[in-house]
N, C-alpha and C positions, 0 to 999 in steps of 0.2 A: 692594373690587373696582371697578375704574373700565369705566365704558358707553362702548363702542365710538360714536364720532360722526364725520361725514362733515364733508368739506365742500366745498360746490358754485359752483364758479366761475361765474359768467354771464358773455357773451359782453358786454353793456351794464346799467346799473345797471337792478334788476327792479324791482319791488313786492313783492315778498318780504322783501327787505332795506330796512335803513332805509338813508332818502335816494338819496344817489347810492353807497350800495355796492355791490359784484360779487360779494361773498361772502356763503354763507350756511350758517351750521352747520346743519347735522340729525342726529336721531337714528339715520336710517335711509330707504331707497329702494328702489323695485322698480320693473325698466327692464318698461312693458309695450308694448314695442313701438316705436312715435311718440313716448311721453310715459315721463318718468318718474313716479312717486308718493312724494313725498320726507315722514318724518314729522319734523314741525318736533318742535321742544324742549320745547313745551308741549304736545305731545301730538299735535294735530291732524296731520292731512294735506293735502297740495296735491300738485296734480295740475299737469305744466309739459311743453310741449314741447319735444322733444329739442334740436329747431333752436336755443334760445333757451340750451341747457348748452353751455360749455365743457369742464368736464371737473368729474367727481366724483373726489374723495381722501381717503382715510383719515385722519386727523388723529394 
């Protein structure tokens, strides 16, 4: 059974991702409003403003 994973475009390279990528897989997100809460692949969570997403997609 294969885990549903995201993946979050940014509008300029983050700090989420390494270097200068725009892309970032996750396990999963919840829009609260302003900010998403996106859970990275090791587990953890981060919290990112909307302004700074281009667009999330299903992989």
């Amino acid at each position: 059974m294969s885990e549903e994973r995201f993946t979050v475009t940014f509008a300029e390279p983050n700090h989420l991702t390494d270097g200068d990528e725009t892309e970032l897989t996750v396990r999963g997100y919840d829009d609260l409003g302003s900010m998403y809460s996106l859970e990275l692949v090791n587990g953890s969570t981060r919290s990112i403003g909307k302004q700074l997403v281009e667009e999330i997609s299903a992989e």
